[in-house]
C-alpha positions in Angstrom: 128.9 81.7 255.2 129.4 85.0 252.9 126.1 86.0 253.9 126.6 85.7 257.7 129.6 87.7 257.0 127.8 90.7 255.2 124.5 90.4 257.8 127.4 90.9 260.3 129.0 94.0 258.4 125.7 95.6 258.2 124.5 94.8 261.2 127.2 96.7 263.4 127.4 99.5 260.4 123.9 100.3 261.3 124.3 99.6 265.0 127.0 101.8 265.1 125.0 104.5 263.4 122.3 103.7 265.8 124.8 104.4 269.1 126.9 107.4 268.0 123.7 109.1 267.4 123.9 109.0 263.6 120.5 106.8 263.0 119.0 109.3 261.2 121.9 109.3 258.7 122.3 106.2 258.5 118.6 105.5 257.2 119.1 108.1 254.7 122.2 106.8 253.4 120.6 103.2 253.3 117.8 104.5 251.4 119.9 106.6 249.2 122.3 103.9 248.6 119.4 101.0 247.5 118.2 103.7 244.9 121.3 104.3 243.3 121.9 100.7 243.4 118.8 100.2 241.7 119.2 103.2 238.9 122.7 101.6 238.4 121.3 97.9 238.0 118.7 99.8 235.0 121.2 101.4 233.4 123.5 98.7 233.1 120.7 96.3 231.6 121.1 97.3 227.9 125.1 97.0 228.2 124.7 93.5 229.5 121.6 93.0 226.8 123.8 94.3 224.2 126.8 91.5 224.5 124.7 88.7 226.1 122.9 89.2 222.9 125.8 89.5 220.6 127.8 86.4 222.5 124.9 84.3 221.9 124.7 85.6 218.4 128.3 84.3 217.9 127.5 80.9 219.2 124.6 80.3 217.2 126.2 81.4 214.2 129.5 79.3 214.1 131.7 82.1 214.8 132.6 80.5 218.8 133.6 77.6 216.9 135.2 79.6 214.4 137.3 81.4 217.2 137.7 78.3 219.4 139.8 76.8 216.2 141.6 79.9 216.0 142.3 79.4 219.4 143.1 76.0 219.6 146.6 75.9 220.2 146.5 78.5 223.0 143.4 76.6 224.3 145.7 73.3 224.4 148.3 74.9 226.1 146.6 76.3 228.9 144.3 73.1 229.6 146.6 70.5 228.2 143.9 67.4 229.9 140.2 68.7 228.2 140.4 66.4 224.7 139.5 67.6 221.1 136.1 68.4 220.7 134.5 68.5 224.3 132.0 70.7 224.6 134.6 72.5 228.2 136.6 73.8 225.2 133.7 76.1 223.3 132.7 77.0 227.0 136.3 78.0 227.8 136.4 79.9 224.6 132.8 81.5 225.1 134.3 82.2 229.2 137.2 84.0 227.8 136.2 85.6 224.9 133.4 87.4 227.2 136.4 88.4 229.9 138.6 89.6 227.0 136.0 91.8 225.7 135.3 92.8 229.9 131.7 91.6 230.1 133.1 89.2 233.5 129.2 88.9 234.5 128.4 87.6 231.0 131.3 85.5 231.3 130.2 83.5 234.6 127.3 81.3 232.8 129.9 80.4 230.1 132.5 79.3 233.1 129.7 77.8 235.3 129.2 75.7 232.2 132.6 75.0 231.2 133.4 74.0 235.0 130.6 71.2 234.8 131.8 69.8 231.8 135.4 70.0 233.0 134.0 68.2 236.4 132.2 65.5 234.1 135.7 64.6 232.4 137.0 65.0 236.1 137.9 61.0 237.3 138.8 62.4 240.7 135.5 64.2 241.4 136.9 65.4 245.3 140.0 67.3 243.6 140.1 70.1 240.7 141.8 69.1 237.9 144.4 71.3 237.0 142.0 72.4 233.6 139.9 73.7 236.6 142.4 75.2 238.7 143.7 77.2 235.5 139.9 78.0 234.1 139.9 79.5 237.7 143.0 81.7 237.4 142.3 82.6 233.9 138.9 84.0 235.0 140.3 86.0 238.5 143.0 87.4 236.0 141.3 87.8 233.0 142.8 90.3 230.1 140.4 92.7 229.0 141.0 94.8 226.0 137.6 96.0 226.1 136.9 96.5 230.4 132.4 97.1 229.3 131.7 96.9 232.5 134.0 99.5 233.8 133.1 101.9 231.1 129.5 100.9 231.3 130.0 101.6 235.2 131.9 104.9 234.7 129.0 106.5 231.9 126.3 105.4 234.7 128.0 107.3 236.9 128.2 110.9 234.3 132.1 110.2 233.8 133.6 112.9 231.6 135.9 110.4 229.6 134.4 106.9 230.9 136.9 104.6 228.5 139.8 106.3 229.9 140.5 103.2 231.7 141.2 101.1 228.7 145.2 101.2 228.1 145.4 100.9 232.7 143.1 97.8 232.6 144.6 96.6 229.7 148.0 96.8 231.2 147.2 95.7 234.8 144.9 92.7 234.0 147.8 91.6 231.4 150.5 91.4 234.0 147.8 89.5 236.4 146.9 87.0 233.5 150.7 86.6 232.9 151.8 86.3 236.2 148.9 83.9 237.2 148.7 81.5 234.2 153.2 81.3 234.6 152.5 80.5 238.5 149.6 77.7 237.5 151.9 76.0 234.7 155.0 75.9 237.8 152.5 74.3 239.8 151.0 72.3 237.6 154.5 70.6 236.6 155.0 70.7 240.4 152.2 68.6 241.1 152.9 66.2 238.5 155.9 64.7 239.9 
């Protein structure tokens, strides 16, 4: 359905072009747009290398395990249902630790994989659980201290002071996380009575 959406988008961007006698433009700015796109997507690759790399690193070593025992209790709180020792807690911890350190794209294998082992504890499999509903709020909020991808975003694009954004992200995706994880505990006690 999304791509329907953006065929349509484009579609009547470029027809529009086409009929106010812009076409010319427009094929230029297509063109120009698809190389920076493409310049952006190379110079991103050794950010992304970087902490795919060092997450990977972490879990191999013990360290995930290391932090997912750290974070236990805050782990229990937030997904209350996932028991002891199943392998949707690391995943959690690997999904958040990436957000936290603002690497959201390496982030999304960790939650793709902690959502299928949240599904496989799942005894309703039609309806989230509410582990999945808050993985899912946790990851559309998610706290960065470090926003990587901004800053990596921001330097690509010849930013005089690209981690200038740190303390604004910090601050705005805090409130979010807040505000969303309060909101998915109300409705979670909600929906248990």
């Amino acid at each position: 359905m999304i791509n329907v959406l953006w065929f349509i988008l484009i579609a009547a961007g470029i027809l529009t072009g086409i009929l106010t006698g812009n076409g010319e433009a427009v094929s230029a700015a297509c063109l120009s747009s698809a190389k920076d796109a493409a310049l952006m997507c190379i110079q991103l690759i050794g950010t992304y290398a970087l902490w795919l790399g060092i997450l990977n690193i972490a879990k191999q070593s013990g360290l995930m395990k290391s932090i997912a025992r750290r974070m236990r209790k805050a782990i229990r709180f937030l997904f209350p249902g996932v028991p002891d020792g199943s392998a949707a807690t690391g995943y959690i911890t690997l999904n958040i630790v990436a957000n936290v350190l603002g690497m959201g794209n390496a982030a999304t294998p960790f939650g793709l994989k902690a959502m299928q082992e949240l599904q496989a504890l799942n005894k309703d499999k039609r309806r989230a659980t509410n582990a999945m509903c808050m993985l899912l709020v946790i990851n559309a909020s998610s706290v960065q201290l470090i926003p990587m991808n901004i800053i990596a975003l921001r330097s690509a694009a010849n930013s005089a002071n690209p981690s200038e954004i740190v303390l604004s992200a910090f601050l705005a995706t805090a409130v979010t996380t807040v505000v969303g994880v309060t909101s998915a505990k109300i409705l979670e006690r909600r929906r248990g009575r």
